[in-house]
mmCIF file as Biopython writes it, N, C-alpha, C and O atoms, coordinates in Angstrom:
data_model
#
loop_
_atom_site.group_PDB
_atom_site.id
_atom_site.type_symbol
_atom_site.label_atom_id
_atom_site.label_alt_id
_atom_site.label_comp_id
_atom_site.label_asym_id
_atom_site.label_entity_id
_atom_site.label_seq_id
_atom_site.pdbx_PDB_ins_code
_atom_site.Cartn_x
_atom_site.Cartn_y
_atom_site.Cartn_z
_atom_site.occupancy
_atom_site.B_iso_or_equiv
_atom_site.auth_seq_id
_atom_site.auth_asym_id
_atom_site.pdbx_PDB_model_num
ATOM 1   N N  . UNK A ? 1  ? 1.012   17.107  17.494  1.0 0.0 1  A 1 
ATOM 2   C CA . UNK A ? 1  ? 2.267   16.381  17.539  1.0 0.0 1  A 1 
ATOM 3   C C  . UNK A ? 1  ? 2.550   15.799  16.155  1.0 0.0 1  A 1 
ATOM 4   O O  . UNK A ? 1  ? 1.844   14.936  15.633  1.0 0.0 1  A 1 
ATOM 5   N N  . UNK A ? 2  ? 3.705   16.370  15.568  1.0 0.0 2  A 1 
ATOM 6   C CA . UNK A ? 2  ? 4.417   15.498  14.307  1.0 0.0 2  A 1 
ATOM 7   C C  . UNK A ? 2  ? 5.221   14.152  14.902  1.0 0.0 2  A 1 
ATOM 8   O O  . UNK A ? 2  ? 6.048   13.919  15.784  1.0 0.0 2  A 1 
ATOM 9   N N  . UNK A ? 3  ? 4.401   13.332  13.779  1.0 0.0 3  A 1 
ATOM 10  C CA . UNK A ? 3  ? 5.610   11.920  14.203  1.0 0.0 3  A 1 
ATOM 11  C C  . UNK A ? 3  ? 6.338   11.819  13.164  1.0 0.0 3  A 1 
ATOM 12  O O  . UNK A ? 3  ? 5.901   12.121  12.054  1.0 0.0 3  A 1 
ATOM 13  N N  . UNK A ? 4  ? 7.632   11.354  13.375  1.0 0.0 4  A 1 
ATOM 14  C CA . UNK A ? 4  ? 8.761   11.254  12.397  1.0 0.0 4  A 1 
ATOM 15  C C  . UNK A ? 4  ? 8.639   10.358  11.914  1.0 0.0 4  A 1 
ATOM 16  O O  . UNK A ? 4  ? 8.768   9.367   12.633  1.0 0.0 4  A 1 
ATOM 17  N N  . UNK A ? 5  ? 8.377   10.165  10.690  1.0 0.0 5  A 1 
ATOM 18  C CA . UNK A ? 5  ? 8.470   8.601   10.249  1.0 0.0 5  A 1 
ATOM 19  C C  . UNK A ? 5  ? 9.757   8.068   10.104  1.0 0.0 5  A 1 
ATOM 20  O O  . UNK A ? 5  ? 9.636   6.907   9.714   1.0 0.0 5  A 1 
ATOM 21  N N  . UNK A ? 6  ? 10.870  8.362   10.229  1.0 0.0 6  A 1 
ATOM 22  C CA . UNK A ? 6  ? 11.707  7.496   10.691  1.0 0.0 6  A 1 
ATOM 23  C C  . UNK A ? 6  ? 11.567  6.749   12.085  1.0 0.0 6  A 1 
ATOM 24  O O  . UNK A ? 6  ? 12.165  5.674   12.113  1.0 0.0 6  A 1 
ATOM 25  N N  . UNK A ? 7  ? 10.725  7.196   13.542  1.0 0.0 7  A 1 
ATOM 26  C CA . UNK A ? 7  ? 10.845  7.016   14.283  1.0 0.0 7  A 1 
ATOM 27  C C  . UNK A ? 7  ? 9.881   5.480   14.365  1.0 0.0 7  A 1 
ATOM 28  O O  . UNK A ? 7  ? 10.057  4.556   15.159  1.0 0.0 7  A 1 
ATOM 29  N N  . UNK A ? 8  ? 8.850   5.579   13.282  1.0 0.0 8  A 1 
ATOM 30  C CA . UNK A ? 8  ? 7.706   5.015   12.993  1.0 0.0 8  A 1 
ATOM 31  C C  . UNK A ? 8  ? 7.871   3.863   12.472  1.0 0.0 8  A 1 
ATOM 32  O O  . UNK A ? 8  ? 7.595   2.787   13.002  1.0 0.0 8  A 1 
ATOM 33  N N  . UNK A ? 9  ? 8.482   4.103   11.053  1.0 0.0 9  A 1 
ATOM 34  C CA . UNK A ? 9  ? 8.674   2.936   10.724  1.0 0.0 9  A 1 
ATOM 35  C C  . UNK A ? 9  ? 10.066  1.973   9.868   1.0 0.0 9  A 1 
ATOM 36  O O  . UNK A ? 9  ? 10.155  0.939   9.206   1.0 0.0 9  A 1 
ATOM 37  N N  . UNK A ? 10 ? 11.390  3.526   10.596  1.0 0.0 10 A 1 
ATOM 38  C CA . UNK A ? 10 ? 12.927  2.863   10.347  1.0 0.0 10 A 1 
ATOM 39  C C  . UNK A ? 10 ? 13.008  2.843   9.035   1.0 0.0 10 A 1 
ATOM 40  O O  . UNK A ? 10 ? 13.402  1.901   8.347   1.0 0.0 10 A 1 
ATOM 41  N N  . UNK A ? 11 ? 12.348  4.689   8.401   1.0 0.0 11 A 1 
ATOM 42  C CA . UNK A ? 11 ? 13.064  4.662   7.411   1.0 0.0 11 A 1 
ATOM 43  C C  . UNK A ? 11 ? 12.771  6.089   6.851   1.0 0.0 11 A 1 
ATOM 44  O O  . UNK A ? 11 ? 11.843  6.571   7.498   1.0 0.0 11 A 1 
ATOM 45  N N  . UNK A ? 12 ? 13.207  6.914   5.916   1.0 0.0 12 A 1 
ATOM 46  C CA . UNK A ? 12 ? 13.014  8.242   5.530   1.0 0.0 12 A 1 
ATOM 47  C C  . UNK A ? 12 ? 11.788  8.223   4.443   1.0 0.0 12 A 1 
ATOM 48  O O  . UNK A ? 12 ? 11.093  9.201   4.170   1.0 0.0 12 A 1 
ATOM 49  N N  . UNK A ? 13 ? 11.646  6.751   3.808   1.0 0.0 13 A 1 
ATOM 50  C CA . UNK A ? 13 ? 10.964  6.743   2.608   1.0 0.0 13 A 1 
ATOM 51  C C  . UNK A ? 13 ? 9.894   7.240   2.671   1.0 0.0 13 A 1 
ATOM 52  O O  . UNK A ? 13 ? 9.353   6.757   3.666   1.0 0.0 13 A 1 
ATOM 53  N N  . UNK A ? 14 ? 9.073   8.116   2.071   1.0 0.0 14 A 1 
ATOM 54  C CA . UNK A ? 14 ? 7.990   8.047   1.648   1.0 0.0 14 A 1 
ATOM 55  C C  . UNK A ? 14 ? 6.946   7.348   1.395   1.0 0.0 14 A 1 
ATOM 56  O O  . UNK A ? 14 ? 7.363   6.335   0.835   1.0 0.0 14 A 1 
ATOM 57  N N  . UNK A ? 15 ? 5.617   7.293   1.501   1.0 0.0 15 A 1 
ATOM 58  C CA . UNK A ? 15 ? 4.695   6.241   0.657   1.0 0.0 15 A 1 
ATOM 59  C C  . UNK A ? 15 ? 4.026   7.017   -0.524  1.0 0.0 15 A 1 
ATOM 60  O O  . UNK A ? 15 ? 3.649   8.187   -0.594  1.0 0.0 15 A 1 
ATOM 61  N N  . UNK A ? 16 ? 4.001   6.106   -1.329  1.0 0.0 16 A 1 
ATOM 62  C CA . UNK A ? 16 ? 3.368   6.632   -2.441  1.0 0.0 16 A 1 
ATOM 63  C C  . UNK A ? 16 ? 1.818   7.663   -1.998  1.0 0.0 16 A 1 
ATOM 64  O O  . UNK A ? 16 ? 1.850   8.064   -0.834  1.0 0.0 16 A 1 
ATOM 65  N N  . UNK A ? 17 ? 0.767   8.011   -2.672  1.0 0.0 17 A 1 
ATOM 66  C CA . UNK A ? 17 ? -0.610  8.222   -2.591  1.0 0.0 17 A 1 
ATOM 67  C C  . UNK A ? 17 ? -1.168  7.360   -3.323  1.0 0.0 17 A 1 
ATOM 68  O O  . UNK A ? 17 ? -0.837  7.125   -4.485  1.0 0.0 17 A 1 
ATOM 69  N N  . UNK A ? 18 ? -2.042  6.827   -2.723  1.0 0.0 18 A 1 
ATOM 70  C CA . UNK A ? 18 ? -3.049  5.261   -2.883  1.0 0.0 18 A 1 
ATOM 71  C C  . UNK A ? 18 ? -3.490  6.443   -4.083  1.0 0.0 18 A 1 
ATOM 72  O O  . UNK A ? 18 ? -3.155  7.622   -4.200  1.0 0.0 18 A 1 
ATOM 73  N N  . UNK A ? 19 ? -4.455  5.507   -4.964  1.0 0.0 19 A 1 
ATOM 74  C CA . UNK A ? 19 ? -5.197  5.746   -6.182  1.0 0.0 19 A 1 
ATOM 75  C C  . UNK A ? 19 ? -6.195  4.728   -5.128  1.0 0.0 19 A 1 
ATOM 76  O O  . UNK A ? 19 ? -5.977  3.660   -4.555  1.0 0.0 19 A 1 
ATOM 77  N N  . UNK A ? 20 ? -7.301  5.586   -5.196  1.0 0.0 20 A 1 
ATOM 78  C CA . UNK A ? 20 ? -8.886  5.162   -4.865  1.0 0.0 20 A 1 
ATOM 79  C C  . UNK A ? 20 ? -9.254  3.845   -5.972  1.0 0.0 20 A 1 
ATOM 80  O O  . UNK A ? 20 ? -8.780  4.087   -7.082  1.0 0.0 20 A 1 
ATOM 81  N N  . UNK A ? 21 ? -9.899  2.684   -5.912  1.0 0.0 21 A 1 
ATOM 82  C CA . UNK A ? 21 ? -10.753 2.099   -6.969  1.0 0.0 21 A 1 
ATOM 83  C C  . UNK A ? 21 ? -12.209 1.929   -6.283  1.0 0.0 21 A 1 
ATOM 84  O O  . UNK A ? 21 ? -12.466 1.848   -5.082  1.0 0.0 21 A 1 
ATOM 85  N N  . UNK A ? 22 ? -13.051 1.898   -7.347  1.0 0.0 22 A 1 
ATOM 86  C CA . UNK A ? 22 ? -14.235 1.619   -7.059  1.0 0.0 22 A 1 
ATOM 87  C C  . UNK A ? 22 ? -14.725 0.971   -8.220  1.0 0.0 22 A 1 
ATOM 88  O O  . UNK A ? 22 ? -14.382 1.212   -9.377  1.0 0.0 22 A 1 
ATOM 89  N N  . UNK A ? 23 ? -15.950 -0.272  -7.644  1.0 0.0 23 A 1 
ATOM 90  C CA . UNK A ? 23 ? -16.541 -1.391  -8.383  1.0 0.0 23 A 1 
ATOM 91  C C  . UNK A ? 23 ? -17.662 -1.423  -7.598  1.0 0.0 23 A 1 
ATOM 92  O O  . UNK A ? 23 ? -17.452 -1.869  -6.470  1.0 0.0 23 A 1 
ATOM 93  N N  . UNK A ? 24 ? -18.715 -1.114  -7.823  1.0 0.0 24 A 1 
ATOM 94  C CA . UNK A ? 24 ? -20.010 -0.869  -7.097  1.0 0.0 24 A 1 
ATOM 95  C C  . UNK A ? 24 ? -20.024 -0.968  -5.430  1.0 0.0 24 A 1 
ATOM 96  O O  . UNK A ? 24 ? -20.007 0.188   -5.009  1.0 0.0 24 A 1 
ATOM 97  N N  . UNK A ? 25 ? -20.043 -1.660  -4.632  1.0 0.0 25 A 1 
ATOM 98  C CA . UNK A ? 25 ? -19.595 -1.581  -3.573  1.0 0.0 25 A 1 
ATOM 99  C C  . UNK A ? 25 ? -18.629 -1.724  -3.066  1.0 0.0 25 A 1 
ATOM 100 O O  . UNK A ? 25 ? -18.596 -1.459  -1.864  1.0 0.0 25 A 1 
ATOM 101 N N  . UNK A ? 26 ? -17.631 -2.116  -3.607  1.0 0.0 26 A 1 
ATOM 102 C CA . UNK A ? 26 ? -16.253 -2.349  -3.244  1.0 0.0 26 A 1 
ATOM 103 C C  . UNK A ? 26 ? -15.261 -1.472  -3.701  1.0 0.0 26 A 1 
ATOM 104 O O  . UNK A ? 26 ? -15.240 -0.923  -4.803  1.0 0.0 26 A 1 
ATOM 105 N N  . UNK A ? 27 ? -14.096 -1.324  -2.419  1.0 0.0 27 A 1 
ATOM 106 C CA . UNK A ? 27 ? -13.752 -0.313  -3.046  1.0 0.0 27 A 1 
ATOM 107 C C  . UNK A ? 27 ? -11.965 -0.771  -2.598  1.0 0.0 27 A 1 
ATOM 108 O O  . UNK A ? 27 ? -11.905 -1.837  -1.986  1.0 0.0 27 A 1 
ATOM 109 N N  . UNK A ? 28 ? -10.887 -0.221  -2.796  1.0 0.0 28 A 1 
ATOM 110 C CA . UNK A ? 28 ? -9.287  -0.270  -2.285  1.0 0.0 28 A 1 
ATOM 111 C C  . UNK A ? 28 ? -8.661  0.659   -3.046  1.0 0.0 28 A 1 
ATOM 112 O O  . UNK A ? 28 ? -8.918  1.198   -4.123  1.0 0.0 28 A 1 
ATOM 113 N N  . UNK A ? 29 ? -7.780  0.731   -2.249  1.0 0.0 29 A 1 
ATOM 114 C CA . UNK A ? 29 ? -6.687  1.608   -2.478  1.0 0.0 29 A 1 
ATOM 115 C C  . UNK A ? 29 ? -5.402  1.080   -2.822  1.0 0.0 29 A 1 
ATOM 116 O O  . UNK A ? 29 ? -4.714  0.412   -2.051  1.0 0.0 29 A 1 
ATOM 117 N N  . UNK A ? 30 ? -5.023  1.455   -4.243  1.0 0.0 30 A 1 
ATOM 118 C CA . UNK A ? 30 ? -3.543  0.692   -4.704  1.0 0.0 30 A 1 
ATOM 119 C C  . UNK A ? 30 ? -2.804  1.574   -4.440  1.0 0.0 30 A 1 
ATOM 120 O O  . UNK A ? 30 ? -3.022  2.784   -4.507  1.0 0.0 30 A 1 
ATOM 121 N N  . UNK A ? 31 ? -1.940  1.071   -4.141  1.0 0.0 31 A 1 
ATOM 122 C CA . UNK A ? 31 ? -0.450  1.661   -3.314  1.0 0.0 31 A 1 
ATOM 123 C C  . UNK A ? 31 ? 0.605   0.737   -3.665  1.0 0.0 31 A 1 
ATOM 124 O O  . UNK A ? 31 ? 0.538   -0.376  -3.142  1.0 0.0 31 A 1 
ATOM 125 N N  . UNK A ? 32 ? 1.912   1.068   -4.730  1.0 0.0 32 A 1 
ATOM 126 C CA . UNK A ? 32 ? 2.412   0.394   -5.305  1.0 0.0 32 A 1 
ATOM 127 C C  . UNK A ? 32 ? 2.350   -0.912  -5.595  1.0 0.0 32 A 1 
ATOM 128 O O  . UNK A ? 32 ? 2.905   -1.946  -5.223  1.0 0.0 32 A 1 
ATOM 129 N N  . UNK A ? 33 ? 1.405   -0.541  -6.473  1.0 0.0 33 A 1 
ATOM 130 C CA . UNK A ? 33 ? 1.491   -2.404  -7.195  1.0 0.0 33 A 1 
ATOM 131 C C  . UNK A ? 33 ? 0.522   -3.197  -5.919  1.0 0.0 33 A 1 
ATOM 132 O O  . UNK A ? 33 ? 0.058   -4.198  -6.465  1.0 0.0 33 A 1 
ATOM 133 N N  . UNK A ? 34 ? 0.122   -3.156  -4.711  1.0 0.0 34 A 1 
ATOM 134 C CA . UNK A ? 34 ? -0.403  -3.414  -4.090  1.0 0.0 34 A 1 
ATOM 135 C C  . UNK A ? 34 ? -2.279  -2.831  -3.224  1.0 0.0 34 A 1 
ATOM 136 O O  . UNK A ? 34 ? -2.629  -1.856  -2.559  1.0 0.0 34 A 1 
ATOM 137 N N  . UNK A ? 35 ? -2.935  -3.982  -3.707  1.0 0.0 35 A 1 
ATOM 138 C CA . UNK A ? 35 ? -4.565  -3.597  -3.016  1.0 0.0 35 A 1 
ATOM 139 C C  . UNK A ? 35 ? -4.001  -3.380  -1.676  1.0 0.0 35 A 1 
ATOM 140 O O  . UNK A ? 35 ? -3.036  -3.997  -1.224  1.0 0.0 35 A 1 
ATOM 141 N N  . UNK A ? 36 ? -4.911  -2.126  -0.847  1.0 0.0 36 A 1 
ATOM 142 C CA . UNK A ? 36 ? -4.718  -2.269  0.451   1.0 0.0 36 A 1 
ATOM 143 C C  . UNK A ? 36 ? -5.864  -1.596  0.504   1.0 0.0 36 A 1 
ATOM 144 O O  . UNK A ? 36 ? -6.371  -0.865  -0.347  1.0 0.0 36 A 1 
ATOM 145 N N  . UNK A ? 37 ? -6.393  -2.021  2.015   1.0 0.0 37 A 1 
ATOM 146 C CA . UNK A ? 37 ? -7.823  -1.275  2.848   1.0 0.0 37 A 1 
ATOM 147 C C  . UNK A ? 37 ? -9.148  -1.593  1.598   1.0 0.0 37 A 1 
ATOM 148 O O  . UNK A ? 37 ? -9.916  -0.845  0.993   1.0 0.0 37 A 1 
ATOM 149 N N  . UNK A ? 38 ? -8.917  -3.156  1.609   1.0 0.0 38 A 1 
ATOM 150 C CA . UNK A ? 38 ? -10.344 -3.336  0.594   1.0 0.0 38 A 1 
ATOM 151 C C  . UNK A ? 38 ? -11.281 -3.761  1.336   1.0 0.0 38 A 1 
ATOM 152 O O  . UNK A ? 38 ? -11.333 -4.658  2.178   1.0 0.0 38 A 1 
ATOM 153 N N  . UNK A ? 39 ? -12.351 -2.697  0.763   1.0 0.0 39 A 1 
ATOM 154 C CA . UNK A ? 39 ? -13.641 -2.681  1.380   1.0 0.0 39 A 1 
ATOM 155 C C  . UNK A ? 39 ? -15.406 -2.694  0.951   1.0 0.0 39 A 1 
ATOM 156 O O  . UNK A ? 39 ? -15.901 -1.914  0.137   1.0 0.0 39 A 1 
ATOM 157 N N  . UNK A ? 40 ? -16.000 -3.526  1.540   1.0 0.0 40 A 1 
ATOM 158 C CA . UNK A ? 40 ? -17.376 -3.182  0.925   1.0 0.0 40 A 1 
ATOM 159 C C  . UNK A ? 40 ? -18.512 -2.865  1.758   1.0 0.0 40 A 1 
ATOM 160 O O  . UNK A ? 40 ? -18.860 -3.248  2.875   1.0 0.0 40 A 1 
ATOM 161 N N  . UNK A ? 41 ? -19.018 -2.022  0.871   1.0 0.0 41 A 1 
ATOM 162 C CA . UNK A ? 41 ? -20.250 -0.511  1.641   1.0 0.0 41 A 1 
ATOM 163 C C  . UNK A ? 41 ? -19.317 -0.045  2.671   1.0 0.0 41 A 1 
ATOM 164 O O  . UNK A ? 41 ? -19.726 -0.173  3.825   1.0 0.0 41 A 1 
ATOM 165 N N  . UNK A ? 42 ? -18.395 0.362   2.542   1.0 0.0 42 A 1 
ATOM 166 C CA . UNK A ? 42 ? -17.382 1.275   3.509   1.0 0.0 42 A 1 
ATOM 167 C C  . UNK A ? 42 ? -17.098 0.430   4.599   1.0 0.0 42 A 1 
ATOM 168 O O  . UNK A ? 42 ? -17.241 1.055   5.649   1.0 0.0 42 A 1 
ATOM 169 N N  . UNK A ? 43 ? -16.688 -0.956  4.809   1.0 0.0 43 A 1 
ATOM 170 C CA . UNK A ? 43 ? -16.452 -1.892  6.144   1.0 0.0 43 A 1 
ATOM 171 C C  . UNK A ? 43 ? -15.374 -2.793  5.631   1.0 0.0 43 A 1 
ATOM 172 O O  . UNK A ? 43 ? -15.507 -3.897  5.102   1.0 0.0 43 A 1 
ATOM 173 N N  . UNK A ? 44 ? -14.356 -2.166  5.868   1.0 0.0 44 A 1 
ATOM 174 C CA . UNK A ? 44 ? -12.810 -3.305  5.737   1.0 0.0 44 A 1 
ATOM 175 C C  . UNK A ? 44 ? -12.914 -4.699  5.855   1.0 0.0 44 A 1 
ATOM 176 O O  . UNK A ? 44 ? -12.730 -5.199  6.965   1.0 0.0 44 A 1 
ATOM 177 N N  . UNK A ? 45 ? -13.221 -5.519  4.734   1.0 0.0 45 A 1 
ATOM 178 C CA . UNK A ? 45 ? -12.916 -6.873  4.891   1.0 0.0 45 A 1 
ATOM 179 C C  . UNK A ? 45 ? -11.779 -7.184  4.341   1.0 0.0 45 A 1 
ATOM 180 O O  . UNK A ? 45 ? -11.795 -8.363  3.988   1.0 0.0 45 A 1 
ATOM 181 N N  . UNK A ? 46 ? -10.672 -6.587  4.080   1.0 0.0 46 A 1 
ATOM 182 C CA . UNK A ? 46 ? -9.712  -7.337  3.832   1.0 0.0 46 A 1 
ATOM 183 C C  . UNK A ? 46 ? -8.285  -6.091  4.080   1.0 0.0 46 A 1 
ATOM 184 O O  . UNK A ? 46 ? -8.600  -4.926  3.841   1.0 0.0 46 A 1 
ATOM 185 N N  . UNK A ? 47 ? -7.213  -6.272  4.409   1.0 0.0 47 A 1 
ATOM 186 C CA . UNK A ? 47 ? -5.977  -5.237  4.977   1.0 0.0 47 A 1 
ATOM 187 C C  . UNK A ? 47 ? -5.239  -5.029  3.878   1.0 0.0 47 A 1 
ATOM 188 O O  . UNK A ? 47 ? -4.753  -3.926  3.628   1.0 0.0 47 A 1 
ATOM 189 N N  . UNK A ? 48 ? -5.054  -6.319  2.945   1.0 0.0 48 A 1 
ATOM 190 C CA . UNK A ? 48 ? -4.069  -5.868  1.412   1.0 0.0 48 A 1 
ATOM 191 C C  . UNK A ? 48 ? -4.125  -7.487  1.319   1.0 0.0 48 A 1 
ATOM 192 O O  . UNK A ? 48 ? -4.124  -8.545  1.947   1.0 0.0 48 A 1 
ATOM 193 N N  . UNK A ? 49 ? -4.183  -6.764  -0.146  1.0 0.0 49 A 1 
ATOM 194 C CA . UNK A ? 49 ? -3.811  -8.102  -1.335  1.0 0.0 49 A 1 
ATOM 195 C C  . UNK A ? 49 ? -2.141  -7.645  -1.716  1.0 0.0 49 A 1 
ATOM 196 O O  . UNK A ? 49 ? -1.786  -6.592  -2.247  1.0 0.0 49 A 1 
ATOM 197 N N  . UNK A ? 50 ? -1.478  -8.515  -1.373  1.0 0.0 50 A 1 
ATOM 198 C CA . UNK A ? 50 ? 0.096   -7.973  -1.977  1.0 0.0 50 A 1 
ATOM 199 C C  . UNK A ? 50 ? 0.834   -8.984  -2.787  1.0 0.0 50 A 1 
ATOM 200 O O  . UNK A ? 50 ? 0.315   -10.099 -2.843  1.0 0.0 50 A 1 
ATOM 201 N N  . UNK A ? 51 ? 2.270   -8.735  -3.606  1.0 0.0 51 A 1 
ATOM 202 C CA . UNK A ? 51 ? 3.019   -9.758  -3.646  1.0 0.0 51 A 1 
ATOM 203 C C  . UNK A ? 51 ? 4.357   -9.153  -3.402  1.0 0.0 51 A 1 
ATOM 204 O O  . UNK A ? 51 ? 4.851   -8.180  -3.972  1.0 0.0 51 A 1 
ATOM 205 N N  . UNK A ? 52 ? 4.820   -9.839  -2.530  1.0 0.0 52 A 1 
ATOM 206 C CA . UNK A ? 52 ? 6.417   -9.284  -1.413  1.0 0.0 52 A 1 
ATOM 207 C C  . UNK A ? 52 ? 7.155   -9.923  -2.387  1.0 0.0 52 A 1 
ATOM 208 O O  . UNK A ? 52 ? 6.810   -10.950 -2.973  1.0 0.0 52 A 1 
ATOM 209 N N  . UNK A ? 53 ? 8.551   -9.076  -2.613  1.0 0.0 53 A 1 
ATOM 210 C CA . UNK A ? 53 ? 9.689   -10.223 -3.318  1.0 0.0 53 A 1 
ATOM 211 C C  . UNK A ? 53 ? 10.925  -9.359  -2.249  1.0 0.0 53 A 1 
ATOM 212 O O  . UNK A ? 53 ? 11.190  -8.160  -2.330  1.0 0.0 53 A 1 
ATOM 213 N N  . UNK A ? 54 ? 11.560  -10.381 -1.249  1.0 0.0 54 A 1 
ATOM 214 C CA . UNK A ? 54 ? 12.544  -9.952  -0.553  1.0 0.0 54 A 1 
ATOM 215 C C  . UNK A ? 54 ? 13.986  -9.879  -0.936  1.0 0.0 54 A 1 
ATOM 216 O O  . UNK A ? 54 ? 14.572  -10.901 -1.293  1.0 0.0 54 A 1 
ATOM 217 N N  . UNK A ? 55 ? 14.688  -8.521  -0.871  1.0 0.0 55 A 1 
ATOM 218 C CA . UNK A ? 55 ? 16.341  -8.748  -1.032  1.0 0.0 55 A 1 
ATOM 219 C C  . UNK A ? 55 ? 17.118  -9.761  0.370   1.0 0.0 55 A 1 
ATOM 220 O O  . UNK A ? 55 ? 16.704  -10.080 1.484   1.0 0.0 55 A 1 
ATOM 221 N N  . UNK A ? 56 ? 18.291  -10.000 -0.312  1.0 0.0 56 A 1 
ATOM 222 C CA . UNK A ? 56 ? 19.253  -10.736 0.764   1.0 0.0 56 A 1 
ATOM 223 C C  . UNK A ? 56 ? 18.632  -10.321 2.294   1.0 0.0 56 A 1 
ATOM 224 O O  . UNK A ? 56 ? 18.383  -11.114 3.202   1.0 0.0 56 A 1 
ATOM 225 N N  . UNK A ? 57 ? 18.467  -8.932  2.311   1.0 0.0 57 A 1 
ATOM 226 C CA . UNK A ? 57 ? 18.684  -8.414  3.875   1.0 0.0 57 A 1 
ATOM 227 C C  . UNK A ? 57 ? 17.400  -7.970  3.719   1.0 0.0 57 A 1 
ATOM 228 O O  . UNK A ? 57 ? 17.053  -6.789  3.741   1.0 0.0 57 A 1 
ATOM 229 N N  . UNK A ? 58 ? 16.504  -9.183  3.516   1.0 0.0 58 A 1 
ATOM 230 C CA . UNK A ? 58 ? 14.821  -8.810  3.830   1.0 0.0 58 A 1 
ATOM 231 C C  . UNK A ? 58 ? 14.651  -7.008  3.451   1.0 0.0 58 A 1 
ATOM 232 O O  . UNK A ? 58 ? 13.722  -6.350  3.918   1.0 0.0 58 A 1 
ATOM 233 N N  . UNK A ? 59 ? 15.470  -6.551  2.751   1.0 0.0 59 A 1 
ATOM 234 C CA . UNK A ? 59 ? 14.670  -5.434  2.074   1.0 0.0 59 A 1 
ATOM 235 C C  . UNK A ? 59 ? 13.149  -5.920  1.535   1.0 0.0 59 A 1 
ATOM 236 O O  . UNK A ? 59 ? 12.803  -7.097  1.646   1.0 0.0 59 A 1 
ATOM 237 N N  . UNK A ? 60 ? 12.353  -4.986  0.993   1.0 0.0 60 A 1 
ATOM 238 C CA . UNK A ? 60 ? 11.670  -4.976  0.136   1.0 0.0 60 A 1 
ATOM 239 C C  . UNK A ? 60 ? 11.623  -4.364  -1.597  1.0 0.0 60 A 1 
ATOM 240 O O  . UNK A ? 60 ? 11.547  -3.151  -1.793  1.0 0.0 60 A 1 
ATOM 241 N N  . UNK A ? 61 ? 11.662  -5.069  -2.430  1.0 0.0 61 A 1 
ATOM 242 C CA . UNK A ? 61 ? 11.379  -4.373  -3.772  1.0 0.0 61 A 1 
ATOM 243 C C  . UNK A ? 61 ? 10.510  -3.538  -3.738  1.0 0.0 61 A 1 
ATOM 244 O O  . UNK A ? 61 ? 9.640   -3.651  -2.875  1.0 0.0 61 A 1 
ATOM 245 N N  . UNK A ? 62 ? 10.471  -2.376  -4.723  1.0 0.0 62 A 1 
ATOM 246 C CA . UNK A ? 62 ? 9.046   -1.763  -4.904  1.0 0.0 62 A 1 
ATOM 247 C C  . UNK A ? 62 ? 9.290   -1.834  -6.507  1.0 0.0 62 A 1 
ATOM 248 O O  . UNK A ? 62 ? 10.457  -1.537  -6.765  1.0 0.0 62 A 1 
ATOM 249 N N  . UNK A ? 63 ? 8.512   -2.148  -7.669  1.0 0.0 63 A 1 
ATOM 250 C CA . UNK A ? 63 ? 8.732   -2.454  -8.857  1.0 0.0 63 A 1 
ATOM 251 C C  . UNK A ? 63 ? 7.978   -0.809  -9.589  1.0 0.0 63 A 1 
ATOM 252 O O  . UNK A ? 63 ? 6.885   -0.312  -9.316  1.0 0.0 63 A 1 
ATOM 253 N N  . UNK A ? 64 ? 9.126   -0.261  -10.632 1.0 0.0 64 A 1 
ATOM 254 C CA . UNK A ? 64 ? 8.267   0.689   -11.129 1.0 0.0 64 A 1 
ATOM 255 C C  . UNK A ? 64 ? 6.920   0.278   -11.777 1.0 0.0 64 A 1 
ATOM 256 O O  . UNK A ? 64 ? 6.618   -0.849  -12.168 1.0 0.0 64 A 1 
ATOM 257 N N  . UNK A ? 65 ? 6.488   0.923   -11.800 1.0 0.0 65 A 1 
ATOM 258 C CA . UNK A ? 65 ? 4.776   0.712   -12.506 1.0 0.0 65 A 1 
ATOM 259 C C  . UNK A ? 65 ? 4.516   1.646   -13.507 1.0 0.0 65 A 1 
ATOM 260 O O  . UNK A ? 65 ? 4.412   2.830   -13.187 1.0 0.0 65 A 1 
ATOM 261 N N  . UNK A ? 66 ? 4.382   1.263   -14.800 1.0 0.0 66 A 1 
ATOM 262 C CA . UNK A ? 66 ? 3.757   2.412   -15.560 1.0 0.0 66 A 1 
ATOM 263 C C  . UNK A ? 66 ? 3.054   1.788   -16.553 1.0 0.0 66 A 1 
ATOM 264 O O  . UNK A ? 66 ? 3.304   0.619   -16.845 1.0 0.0 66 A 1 
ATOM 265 N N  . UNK A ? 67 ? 2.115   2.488   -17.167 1.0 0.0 67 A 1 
ATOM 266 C CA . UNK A ? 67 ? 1.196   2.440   -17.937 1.0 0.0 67 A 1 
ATOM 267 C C  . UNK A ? 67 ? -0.179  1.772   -17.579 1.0 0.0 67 A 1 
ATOM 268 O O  . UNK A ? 67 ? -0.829  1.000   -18.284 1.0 0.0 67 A 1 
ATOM 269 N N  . UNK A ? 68 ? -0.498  2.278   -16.225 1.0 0.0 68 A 1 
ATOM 270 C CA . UNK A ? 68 ? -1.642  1.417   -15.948 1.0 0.0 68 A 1 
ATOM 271 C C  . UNK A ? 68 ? -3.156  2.459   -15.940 1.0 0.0 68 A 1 
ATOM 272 O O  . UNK A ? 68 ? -4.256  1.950   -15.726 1.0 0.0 68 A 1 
#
């Protein structure tokens, strides 16, 4: 079964592909500008480190990123 991600999560967008980090046991996945699924020895202690900046109509920004 394909799920539509419009159906999912009310919108066509795309998500980026996380970039893996690793620091001896710890590890996350950045996904625009944002830590998510940080973990150590492979056991999720934390869901995302983020910083939200909302439009008028609770959009979300996504800020380009380059040179990192």
């Amino acid at each position: 079964m394909t799920a539509d991600a419009f159906l999912l999560y009310g919108t066509h967008a795309v998500e980026a592909e996380p970039v893996r980090l690793r620091a001896g046991a710890l590890s996350a996945d950045f996904v625009n500008g944002n830590l998510r699924t940080i973990r150590h020895g492979g056991i999720e202690v934390l869901r995302a480190i983020a910083y939200i900046v909302r439009d008028r109509d609770w959009g979300t920004y996504e800020p380009a990123l380059t040179d990192l």
